[in-house]
C-alpha positions as CSV (number, residue, x, y, z in Angstrom):
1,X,12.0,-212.7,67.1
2,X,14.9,-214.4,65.0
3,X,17.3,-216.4,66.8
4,X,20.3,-214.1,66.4
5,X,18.1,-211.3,68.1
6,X,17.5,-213.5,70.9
7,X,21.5,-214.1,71.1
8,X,22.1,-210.7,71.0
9,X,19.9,-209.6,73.8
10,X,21.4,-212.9,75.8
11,X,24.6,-211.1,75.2
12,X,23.2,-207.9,76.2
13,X,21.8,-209.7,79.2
14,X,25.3,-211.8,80.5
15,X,27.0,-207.9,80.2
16,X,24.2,-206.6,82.5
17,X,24.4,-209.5,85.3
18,X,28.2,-209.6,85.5
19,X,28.3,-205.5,85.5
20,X,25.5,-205.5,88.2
21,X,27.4,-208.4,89.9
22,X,30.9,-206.6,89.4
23,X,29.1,-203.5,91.4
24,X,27.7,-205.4,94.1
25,X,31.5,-206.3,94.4
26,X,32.9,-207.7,97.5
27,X,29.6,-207.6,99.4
28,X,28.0,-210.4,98.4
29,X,29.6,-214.0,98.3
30,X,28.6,-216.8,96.2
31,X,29.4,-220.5,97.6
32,X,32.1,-218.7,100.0
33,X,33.7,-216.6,96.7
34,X,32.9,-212.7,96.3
35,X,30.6,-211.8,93.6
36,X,32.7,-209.6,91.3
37,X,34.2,-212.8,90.5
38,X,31.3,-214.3,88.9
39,X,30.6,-210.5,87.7
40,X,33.8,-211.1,85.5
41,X,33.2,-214.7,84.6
42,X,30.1,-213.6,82.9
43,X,31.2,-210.8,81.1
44,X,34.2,-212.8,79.7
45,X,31.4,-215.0,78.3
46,X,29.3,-211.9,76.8
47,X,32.9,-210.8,75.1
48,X,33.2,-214.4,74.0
49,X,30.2,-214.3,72.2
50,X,30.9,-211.2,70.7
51,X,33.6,-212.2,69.2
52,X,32.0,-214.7,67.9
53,X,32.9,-217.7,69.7
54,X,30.3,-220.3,69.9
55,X,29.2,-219.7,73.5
56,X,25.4,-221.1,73.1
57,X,27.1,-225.1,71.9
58,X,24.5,-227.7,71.9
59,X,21.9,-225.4,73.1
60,X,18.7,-223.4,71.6
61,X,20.7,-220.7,70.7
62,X,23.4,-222.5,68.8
63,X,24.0,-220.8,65.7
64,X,24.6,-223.8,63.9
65,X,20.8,-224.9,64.8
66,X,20.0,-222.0,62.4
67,X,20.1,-223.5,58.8
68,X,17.5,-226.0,59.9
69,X,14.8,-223.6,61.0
70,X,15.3,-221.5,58.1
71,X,12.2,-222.0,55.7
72,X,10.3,-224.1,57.9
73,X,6.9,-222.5,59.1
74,X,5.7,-225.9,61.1
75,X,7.4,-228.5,62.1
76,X,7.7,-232.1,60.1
77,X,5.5,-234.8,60.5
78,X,6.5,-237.4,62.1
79,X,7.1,-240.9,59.8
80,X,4.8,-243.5,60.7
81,X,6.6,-246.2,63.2
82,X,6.8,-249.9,62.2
């Protein structure tokens, strides 16, 4: 699986928790705040990535992570340590 399918399907995955979390609505509370809120918060993310903001920075999914894995089929050795 390349590493944009896997941000795609994270996208598809932050749309289905914050739409599941908008539905559970106002019946649930997280740390004293109703659930729709973080429903929204992560569907605001999921757009953000869409539109191609770099929502994944600094982690495995960073797209800028991309041009070093390209070509590589195993990783480097490591340099012998002094």
């Amino acid at each position: 699986m390349t590493q944009q399918t896997k941000r795609y399907l994270s996208i598809i995955i932050l749309f289905a928790v914050g739409g599941y979390f908008v539905w559970v609505g106002e019946g649930w509370r997280i740390a004293g705040a109703p659930a729709q809120w973080a429903g929204y918060i992560f569907a605001a993310i999921g757009a953000a990535g869409l539109l191609g903001f770099n929502i994944w920075f600094g982690g495995p999914l960073d797209k800028r992570g991309d041009a070093e894995h390209k070509g590589k089929s195993a990783p480097p050795e490591s340099a012998p340590r002094d």
